[in-house]
Every structure is written in C-alpha cells, then in structure tokens.
C-alpha positions as CSV (number, residue, x, y, z in Angstrom):
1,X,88.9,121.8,-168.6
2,X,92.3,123.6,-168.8
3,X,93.3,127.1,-167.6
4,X,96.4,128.9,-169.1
5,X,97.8,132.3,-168.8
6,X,100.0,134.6,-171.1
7,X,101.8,135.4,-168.3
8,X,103.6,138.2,-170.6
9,X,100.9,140.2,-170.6
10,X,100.1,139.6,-166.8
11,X,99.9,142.7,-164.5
12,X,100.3,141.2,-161.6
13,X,96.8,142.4,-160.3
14,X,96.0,139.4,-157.8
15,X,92.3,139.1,-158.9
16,X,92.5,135.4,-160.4
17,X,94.2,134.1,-157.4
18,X,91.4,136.0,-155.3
19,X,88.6,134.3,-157.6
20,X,89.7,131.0,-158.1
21,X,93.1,130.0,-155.8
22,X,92.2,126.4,-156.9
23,X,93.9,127.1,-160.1
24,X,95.7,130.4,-159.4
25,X,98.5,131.7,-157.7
26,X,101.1,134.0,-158.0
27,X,104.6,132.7,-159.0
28,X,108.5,133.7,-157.2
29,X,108.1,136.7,-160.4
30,X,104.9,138.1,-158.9
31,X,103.0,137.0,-162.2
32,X,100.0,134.9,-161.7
33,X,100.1,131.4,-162.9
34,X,98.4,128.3,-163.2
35,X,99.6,125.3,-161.1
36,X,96.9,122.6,-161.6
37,X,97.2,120.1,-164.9
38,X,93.1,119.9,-165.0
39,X,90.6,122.4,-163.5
40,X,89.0,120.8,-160.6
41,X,85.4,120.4,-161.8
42,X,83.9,122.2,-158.4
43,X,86.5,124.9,-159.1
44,X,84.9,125.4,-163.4
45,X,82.8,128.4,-162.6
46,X,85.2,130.2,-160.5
47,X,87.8,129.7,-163.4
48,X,85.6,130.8,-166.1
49,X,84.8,134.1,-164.2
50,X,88.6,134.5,-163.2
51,X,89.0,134.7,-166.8
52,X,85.9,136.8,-167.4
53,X,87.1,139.1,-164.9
54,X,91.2,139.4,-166.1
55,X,91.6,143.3,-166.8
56,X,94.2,142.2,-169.4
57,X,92.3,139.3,-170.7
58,X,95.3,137.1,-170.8
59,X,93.5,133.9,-169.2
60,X,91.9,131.6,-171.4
61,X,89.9,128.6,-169.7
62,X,88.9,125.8,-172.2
C-alpha cells in the first residue's frame, strides 16, 4: 500500500500527521507529506482514514 499527497492543494491542517504520523508529517514548507516508500501494514487503517478524513481530499492511499 502507498500513500501520496497533492501537496498543492494541501492546507496545512495537521490532521493526517495527527491520524496516521507513521506515514505523515509536516515538511520545512509546513505542507504535509509522506515520508515512508510503503505503508506499514499495522499503520493501513489509520492511512486510509487520514485520507478519509483530508478536508481537501488531496490524499490518495492505494
């Protein structure tokens, strides 16, 4: 499984770092990011609802 982020349309909100800090965390810009190559597989659900929960739906977890 593989997170990614359209870190254009990012607002900076902080809620997919506070979800799911196994994949997320906010870059030197202030944007969130991913920083993991694969989704830990104990950290799948929490990704899925970071991206469930994004207020600008830019997350997409495949």
């Amino acid at each position: 499984m593989v997170a990614k982020i359209d870190r254009d349309g990012c607002i900076s909100c902080g809620l997919c770092t506070s979800v799911c800090p196994e994949v997320f965390r906010m870059g030197d810009d202030d944007l969130a990011e991913v920083y993991v190559d694969e989704v830990p597989e104990e950290a799948e659900d929490a990704a899925i609802e970071a991206q469930e929960s994004c207020p600008t739906s830019v997350i997409t977890v495949e």
